[in-house]
N, C-alpha and C positions, 0 to 999 in steps of 0.2 A: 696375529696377536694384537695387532696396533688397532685394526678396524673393531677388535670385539673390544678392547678399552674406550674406544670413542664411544660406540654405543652404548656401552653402559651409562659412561658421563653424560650422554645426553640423557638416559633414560632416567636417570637421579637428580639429573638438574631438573626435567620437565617436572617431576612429581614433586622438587622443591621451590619452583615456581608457580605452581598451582598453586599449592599450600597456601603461598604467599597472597596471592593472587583471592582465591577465595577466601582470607582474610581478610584482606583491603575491603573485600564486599560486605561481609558482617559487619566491620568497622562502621562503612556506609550506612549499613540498614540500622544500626544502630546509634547512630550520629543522626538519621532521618527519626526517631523515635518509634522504629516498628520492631526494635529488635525482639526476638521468641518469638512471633507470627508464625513462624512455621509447623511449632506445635500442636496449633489446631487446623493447617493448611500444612497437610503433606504434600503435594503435588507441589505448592509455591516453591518451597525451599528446593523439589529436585531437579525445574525448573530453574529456578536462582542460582543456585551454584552447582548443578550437575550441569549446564551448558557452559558455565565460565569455567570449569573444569577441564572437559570435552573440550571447549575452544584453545585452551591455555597449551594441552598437549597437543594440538594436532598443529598449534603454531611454533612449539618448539622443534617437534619433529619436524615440520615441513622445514623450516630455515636451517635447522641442520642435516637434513638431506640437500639442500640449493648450497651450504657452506662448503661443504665437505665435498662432493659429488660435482658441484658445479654445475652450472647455469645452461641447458640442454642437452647436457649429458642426462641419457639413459642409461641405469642399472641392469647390468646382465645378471643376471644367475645362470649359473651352471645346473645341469642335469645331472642327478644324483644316478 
């Protein structure tokens, strides 16, 4: 029960640090004077913030599996 609370917590943090995350970047692009460019460039914005997105989760998952799990330990799963 312990391990499926952690991974929820992570799974809620990662999607509320993305959030964040891809906000600091509109912030930027709009503090750069390009804000709404994406409107007429679809592909920029999926690009723009679907890789800081993408990157955001795969960095929070990765450190909370090296957290948690520890540093050369391998994950077993069992066979159902």
């Amino acid at each position: 029960m312990r391990d499926l609370a952690c991974a929820a917590c992570v799974a809620v943090l990662s999607w509320f640090v993305t959030l964040l995350t891809v906000l600091i970047v509109a912030l930027l692009v709009t503090l750069a004077g390009r804000s709404m460019f994406w409107y007429s460039h679809f592909y920029a914005a999926v690009c723009l913030y679907g890789s800081v997105a993408v990157g955001k989760i795969l960095l929070i998952h990765t450190l909370a599996k090296n957290l948690y799990y520890g540093l050369g330990t391998d994950v077993k799963l069992s066979k159902l």
